[in-house]
C-alpha positions in Angstrom: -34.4 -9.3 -18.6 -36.6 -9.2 -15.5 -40.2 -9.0 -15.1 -41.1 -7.6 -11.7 -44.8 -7.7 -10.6 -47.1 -7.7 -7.8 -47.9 -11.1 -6.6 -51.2 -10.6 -5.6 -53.0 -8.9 -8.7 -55.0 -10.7 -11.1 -54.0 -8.4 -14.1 -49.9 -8.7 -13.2 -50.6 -13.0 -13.4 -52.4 -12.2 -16.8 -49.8 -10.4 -18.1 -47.1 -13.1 -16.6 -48.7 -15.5 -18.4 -49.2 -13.7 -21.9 -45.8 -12.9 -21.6 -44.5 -16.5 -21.2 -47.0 -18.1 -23.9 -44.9 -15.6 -26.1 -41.0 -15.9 -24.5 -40.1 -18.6 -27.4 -36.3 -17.0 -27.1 -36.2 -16.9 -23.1 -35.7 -13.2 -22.6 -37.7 -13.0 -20.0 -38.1 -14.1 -16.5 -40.2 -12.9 -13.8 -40.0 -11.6 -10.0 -41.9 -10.5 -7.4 -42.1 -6.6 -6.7 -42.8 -8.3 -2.8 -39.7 -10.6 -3.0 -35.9 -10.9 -2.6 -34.8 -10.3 -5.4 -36.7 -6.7 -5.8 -34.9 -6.1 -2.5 -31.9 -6.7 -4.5 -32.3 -5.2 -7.5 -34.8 -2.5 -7.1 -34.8 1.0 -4.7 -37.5 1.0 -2.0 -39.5 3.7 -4.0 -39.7 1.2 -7.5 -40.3 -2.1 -4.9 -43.3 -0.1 -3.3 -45.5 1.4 -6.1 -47.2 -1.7 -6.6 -49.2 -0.1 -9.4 -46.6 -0.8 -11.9 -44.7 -3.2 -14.0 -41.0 -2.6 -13.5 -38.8 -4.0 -16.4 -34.7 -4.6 -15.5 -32.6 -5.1 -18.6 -29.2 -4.8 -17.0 -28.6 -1.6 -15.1 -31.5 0.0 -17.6 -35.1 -0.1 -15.8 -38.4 0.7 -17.2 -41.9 1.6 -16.0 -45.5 2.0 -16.7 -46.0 2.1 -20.1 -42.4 2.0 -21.2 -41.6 -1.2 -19.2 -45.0 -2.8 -21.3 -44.1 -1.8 -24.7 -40.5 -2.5 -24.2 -42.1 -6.3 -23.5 -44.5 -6.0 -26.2 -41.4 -5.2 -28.8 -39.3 -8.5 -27.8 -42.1 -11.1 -28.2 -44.1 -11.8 -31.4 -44.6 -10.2 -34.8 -47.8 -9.5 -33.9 -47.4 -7.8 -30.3 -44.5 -6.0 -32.0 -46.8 -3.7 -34.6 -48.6 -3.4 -31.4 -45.7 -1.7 -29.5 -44.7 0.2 -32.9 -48.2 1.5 -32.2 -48.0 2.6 -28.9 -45.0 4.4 -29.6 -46.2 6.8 -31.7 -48.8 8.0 -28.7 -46.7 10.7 -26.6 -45.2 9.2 -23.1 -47.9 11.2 -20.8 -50.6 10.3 -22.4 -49.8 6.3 -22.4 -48.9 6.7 -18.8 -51.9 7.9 -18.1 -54.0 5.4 -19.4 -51.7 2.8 -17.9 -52.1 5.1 -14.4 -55.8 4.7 -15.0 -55.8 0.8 -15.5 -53.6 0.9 -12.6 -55.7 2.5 -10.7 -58.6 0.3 -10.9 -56.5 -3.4 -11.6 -57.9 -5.2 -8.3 -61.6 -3.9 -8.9 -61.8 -5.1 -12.4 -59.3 -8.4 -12.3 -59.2 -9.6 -9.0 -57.2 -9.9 -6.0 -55.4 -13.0 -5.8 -54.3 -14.7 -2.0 -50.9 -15.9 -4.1 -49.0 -15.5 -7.3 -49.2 -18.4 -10.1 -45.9 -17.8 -10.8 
């Protein structure tokens, strides 16, 4: 499963990290939305909206919200019950909220001139 996030955001290298503290089975890797493999994988509309993580498992891609708890419910025990959680909110209303963090990513965590990965 691919990861794809934008490079430059402070929040996306958070999440990259959490998410590899927690990959004990290797399920995960992680790409750029600014780089080659995006142009492979991705349409231009997904590698464009840089305001959201785009999951790839196979030919099955998720977004927003879906694309996080989808991650959250292949890691630990603990960020499991977390993504059981977030389930039972509707769709909307978790997109929203992830729209809204979106929204505001660089003000709050940064802008970063490169990617740690």
């Amino acid at each position: 499963m691919i990861i794809f996030i934008d490079g430059v955001c402070g929040l996306c290298d958070r999440l990259a990290r959490f998410v590899a503290k927690r990959n004990f089975h290797k399920t995960f890797s992680f790409e750029l939305l600014q780089g080659e493999v995006a142009k492979q994988r991705l349409d231009e509309g997904l590698r464009d909206s840089l305001g959201t993580v785009i999951l790839c498992d196979g030919q099955t891609v998720f977004v927003k919200s879906e694309a996080v708890i989808t991650i959250l419910s292949r890691l630990t025990l603990g960020c499991r019950i977390v993504a059981f959680f977030l389930r039972l909110f509707p769709r909307f209303l978790c997109d929203f909220v992830y729209d809204m963090v979106a929204k505001y990513r660089y003000l709050i965590w940064g802008k970063k001139d490169s990617c740690g990965l």
